[in-house]
C-alpha atoms as a printed R data frame, in Angstrom:
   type eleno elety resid chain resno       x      y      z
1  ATOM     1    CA   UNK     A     1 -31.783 20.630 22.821
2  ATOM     2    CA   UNK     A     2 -30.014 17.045 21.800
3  ATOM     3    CA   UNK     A     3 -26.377 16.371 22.516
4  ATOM     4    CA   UNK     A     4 -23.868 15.287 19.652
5  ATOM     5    CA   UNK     A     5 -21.017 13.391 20.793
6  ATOM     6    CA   UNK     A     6 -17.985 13.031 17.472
7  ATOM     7    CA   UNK     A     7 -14.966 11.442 17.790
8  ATOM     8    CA   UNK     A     8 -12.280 11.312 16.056
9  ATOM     9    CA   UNK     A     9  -8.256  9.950 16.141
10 ATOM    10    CA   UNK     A    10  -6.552 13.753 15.347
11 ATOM    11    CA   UNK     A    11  -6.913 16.676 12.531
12 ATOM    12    CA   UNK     A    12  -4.232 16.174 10.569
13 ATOM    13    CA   UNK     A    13  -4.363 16.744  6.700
14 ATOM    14    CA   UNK     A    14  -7.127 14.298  5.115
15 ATOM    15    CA   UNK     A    15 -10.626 14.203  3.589
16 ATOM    16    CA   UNK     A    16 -12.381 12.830  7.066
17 ATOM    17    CA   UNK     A    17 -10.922 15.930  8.923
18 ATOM    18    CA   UNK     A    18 -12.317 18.182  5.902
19 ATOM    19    CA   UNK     A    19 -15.521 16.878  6.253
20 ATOM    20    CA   UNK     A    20 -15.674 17.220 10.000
21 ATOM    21    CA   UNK     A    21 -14.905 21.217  9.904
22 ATOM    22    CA   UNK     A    22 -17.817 21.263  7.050
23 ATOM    23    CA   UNK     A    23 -20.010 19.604  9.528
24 ATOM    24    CA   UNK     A    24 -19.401 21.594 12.589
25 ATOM    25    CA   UNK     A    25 -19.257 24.362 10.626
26 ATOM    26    CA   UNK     A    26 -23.154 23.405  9.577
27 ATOM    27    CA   UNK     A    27 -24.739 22.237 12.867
28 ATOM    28    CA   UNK     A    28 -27.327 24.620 14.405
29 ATOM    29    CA   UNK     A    29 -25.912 25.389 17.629
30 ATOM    30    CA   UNK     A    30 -29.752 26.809 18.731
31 ATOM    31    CA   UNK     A    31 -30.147 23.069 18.543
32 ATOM    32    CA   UNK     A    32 -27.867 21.028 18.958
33 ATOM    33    CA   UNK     A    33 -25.507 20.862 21.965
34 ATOM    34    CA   UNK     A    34 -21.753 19.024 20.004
35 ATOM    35    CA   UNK     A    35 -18.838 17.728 21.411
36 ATOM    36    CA   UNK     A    36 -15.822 16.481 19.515
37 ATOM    37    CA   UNK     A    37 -13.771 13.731 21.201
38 ATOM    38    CA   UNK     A    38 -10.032 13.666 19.237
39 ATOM    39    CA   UNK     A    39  -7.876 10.903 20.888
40 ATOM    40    CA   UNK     A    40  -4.879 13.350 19.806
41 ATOM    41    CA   UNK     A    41  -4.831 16.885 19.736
42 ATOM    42    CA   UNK     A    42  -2.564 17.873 16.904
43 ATOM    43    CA   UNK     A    43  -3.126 18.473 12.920
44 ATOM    44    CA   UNK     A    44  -2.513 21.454 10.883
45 ATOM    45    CA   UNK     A    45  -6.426 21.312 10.803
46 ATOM    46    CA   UNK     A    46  -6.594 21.761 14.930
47 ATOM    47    CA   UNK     A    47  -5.945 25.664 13.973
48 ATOM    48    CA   UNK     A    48  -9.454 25.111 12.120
49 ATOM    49    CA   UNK     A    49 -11.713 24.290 14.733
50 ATOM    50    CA   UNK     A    50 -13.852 27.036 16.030
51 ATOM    51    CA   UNK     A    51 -17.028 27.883 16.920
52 ATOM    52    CA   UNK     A    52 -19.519 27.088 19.203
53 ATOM    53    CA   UNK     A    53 -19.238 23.252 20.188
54 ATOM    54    CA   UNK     A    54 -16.922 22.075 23.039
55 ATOM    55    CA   UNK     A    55 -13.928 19.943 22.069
56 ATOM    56    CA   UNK     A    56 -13.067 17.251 25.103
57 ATOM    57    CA   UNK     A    57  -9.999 16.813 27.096
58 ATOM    58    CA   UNK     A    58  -7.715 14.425 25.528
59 ATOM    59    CA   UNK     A    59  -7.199 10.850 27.339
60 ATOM    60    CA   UNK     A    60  -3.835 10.127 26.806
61 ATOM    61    CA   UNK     A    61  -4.786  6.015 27.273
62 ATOM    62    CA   UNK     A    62  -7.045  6.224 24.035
63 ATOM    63    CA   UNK     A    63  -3.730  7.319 21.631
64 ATOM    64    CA   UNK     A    64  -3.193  3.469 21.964
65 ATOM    65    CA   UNK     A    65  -5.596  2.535 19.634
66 ATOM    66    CA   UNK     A    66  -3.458  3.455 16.591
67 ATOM    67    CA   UNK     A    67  -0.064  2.458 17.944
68 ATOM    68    CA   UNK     A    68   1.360 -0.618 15.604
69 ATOM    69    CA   UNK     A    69   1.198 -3.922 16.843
70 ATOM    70    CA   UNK     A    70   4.785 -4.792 15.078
């Protein structure tokens, strides 16, 4: 079985987050053992994410990485 580590920032509304669902949605779980990193845990597409892969704790020190710099 390989592991599958995917991050990404949050799952609000966009065409990244889409294709993320799609893709967990299409990984053989016999497989593949997936984790999905999000650095925030809010979108309207959070309420998407089921199945069979583990999503991470969030780290509340990685949400810096899209504060502004102004």
């Amino acid at each position: 079985m390989k592991n599958v580590l995917i991050a990404s920032f949050d799952m609000e509304v966009g065409g990244v987050e889409r294709s993320l669902i799609n893709i967990l949605e299409s990984f053989d779980y016999n497989n593949y053992n997936v984790d999905l990193m999000l650095y925030r845990h809010k979108g309207d597409f959070m309420k998407l994410l089921r199945g069979k892969f583990n999503i991470l704790d969030e780290i509340e020190e990685y949400t810096t990485f899209r504060k502004s710099i102004l």
